[in-house]
N, C-alpha and C positions, 0 to 999 in steps of 0.2 A: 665553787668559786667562779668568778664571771673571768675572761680576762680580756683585753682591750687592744683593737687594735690603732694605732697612732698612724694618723696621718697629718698634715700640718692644718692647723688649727681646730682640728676634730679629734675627739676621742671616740672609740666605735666597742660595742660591747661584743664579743667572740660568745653567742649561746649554742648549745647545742642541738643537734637535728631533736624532731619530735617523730612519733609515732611507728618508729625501731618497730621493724618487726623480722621474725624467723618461719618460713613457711615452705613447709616439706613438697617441693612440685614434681618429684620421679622420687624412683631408689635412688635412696644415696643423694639425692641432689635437692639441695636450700636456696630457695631465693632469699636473700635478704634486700627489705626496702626501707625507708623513712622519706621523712621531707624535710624541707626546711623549716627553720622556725621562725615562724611568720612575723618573730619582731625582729628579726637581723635587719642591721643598716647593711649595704654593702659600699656605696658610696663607690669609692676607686678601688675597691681591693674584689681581688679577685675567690669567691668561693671554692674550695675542695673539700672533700670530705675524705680522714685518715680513718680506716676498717682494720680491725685487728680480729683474726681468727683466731679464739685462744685454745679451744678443743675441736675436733679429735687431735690434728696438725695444726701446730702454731703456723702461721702468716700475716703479713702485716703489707698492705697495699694502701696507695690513695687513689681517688676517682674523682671526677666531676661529675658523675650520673650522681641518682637517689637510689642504684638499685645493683645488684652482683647477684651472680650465681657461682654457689660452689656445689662439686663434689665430692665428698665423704663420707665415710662410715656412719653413719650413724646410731649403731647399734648401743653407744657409748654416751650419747648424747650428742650436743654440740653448745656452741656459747661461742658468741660474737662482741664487740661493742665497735661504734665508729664515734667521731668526733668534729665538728666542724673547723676547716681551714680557711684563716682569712688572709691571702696573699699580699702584696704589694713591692715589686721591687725584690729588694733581698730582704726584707722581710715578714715572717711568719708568725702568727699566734696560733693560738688552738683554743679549742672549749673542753670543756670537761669529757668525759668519756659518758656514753648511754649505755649500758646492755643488756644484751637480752639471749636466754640461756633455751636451750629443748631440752628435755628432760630425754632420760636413755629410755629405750624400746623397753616395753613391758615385758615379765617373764619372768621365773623361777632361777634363780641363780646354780649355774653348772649343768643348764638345759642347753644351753646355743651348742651348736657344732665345733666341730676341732677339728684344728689338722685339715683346713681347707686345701684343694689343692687342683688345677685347673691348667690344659695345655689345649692347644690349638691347631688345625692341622690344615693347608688347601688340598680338595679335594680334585680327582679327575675333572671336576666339571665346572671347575674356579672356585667352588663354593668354599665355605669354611665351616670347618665342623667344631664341636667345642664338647669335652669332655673334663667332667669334677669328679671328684672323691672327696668324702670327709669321713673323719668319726663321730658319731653319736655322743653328747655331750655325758660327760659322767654319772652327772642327776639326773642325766633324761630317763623318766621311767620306761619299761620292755614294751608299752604300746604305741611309745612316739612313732610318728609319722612326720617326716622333715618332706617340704616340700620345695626347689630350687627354681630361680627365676634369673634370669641375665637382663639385663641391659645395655643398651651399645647405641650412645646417643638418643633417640628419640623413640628407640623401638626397644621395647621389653617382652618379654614372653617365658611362658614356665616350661621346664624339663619334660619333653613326652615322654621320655626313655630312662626308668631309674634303674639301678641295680639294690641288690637287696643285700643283708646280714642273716647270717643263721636265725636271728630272732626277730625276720621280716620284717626289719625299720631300713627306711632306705640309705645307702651309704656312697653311691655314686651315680652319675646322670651322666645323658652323652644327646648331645643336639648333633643330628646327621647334616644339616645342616641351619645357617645362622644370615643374619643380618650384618654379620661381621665385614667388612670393607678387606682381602687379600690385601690388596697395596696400602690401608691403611700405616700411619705414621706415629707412634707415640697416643694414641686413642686410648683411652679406658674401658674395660670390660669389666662393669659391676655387677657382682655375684651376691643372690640375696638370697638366703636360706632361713624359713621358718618352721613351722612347729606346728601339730595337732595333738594333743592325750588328755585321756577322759581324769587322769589324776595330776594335774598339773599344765600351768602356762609354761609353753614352752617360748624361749626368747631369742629372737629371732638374731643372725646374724648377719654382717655385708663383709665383704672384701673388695677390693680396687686392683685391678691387673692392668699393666700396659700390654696390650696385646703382642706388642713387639717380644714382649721378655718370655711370654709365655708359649709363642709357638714353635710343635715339634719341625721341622721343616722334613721334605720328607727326601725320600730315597734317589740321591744318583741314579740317571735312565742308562740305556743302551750303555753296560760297560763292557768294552772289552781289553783283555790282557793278553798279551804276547809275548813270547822269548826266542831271539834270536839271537843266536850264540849267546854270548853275555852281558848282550842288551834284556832287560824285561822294560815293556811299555805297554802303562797302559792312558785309556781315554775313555771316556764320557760325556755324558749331556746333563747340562744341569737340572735339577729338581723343578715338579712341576711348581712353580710359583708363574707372579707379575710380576717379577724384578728380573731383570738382566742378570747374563752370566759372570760380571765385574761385582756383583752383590754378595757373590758366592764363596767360603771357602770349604777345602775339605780335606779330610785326613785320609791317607792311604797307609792301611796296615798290611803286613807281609811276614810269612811264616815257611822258613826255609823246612820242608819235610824232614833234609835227610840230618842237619846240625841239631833243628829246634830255635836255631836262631829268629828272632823279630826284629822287623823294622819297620817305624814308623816313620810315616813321612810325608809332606806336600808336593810334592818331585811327582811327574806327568812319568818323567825316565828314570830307569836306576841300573846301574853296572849289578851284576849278579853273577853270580856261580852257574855258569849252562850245564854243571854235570848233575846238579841237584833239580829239585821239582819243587815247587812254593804253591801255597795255599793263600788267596787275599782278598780283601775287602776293601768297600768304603764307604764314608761316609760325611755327610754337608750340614755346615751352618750357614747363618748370614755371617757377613763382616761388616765393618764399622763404616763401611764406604756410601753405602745406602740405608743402613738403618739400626738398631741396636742390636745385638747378639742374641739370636734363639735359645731354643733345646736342640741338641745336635739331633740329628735325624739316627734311625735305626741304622746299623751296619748293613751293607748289601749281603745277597746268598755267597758264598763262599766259593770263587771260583779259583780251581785247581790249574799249573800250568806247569809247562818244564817234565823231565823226562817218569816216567810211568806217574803222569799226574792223574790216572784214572781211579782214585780211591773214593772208597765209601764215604759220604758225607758223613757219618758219625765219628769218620775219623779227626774229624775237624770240630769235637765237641765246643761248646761257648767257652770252656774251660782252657780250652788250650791258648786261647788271644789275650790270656792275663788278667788282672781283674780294671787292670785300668784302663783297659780297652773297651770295657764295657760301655752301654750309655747309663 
C-alpha cells in the first residue's frame, strides 16, 4: 500500500527505499544500506528512514543517513527491514516496510561450541590479555578442530595459544596480549569460533562481551596488616589498572585463629581481640563510579598477624575462608 503525505494543496506519495541491502563487513558486524526511491516527491516534508532489527536482538531506530552499522551475532542469521519517513510539522507517514534477511552460518547442527566463556585481565605492562574456554559441541565429531578469533573494533586476529581436551580438540585460548583498550568503556569484544573435520561442517559460532563485564581485575599491591593492641589495620595500593583509586572497591576477609570466627568487611580499621592471632586477605573490583562491575580479582596470599601468627600456610587451607569467599 502507498500511503500519502498531506501537505496543503498536495498530495504526496510515502514509497519505500529501494535496493535494501545486508552486508557482512567484520565478525559479527552488518552494514545495512539502501537508497531512496527515486520517485519520492519531498516537496516540504522532511525524509527519515525507520530500521527495525528483528533478528538476533530486536531494535528499532530512525536515521536520516542510507546507511547503519550493527553488531551481532550472527551465527543465527540476522533480518532487518526499514521504511521511508515523510515528516512535516507534527506530522508523520510512513511507507511500507522492505526486508531483507542473512541466512545463519553454514554447519551441521550441534557442531558450534558451548559454554562459551571469556575474561580479561591488565597486564604488568598495561596490556590486556584475553583468555576463553568452551566445550566441544555435542555433534561435533573426535576430529573437530575449533579455531577462535577476537575482534575489538577494527582489529581482529586468531588465538596463537589453544589448550587442548583428552581427545586433542581444542577447548580453550589465551591471547598474552591484545588490542583491547585498559581504559576502555562499555566496548565489545567479539568472540568468533569456527570448525575443521574431515566428517562434517562444523558451524561456526559468535558471542558479544562488553569488556567491562568480563574483566578479572587483578590483585591489591603492597598490603600490609598490623595489630596493635586492639587495633588491627590494614592498607594497600590499588590494583595495577588506568582507572584511579576512587574506581576501586574491595573486600577484606579476616579469620580469628584462636575462635575460627570470620569477618568480612570494607573497613581500612577494625577493633579486634589483641590476645588472639588472624589470618587475612584481600581482594578488588570496579565500582559503579567509573565503570561497570568486573570479576572480582583473586584473594591476596594469606598474611598471618597477631600473637604466634607464624604458622604453616597450609594451615590456612582455601577451605577454611568458606565457600562464599571464594571467587
Amino acid at each position: 500500500f502507498l500511503h500519502l503525505c498531506l501537505i496543503p494543496l498536495l498530495i504526496i506519495l510515502v514509497l519505500p527505499p529501494v535496493n535494501f541491502t545486508l552486508t557482512v563487513s567484520a565478525l559479527a558486524q552488518v552494514l545495512l544500506h539502501w537508497e531512496p526511491n527515486p520517485a519520492q516527491e519531498q516537496n516540504n516534508c522532511t525524509i527519515r528512514y525507520d530500521v527495525e532489527i528483528l533478528s538476533p536482538v530486536p531494535e528499532e531506530y530512525d536515521t536520516g543517513r542510507t546507511r547503519s552499522v550493527r553488531t551481532a551475532a550472527l551465527h543465527d542469521g540476522f533480518s532487518a527491514r526499514v521504511r521511508t519517513l515523510l515528516l512535516q510539522g507534527n506530522l508523520q507517514m510512513s511507507s511500507d516496510w522492505v526486508q531483507v534477511n542473512l541466512p545463519p552460518l553454514p554447519g551441521a547442527a550441534d557442531t558450534s561450541v558451548t559454554n562459551v566463556s571469556c575474561v580479561t585481565r591488565v597486564t604488568t605492562l598495561g596490556n590486556v590479555s584475553l583468555c576463553c574456554t568452551w566445550l566441544p559441541g555435542p555433534g561435533a565429531p573426535g576430529d573437530t578442530k575449533y579455531f577462535l578469533f577476537y575482534r575489538y573494533e577494527a582489529h581482529t586476529e586468531e588465538c596463537p595459544t589453544y589448550s587442548k581436551d583428552r581427545r586433542s580438540r581444542s577447548t580453550g585460548c589465551r591471547f598474552a596480549n591484545t588490542q583491547i583498550e585498559p581504559a576502555g568503556i562499555d566496548k565489545l569484544i567479539v568472540i568468533h569460533i569456527n570448525g575443521s573435520s574431515q566428517r562434517a561442517a562444523i558451524k561456526p559460532f559468535q558471542h558479544l562481551f562488553n569488556q567491562n563485564a568480563i574483566e578479572k581485575v587483578n590483585i591489591p599491591r603492597n598490603i600490609s596488616i598490623s595489630l596493635e593492641q586492639n587495633d588491627l589495620l590494614a592498607t594497600w595500593e590499588k590494583p595495577i589498572s588506568p582507572f584511579h583509586e576512587e574506581c576501586f572497591e574491595y573486600e577484606f576477609y579476616l579469620i580469628n585463629l584462636k575462635s575460627g570466627n570470620k569477618i568480612s568487611s570494607n573497613s581500612f580499621q577494625l577493633r579486634v581481640d589483641g590476645s588472639s592471632s588472624y589470618a587475612s586477605r584481600v581482594r578488588a573490583n570496579h565500582n559503579h563510579i567509573c565503570r561497570a562491575r568486573g570479576v572480582w580479582s583473586d584473594w591476596s596470599e594469606t598474611i598471618a598477624v597477631g600473637k604466634n601468627s607464624h604458622f604453616p600456610t597450609s594451615f590456612c587451607h582455601p577451605h577454611c575462608w568458606g565457600a562464599n569467599s571464594a571467587y
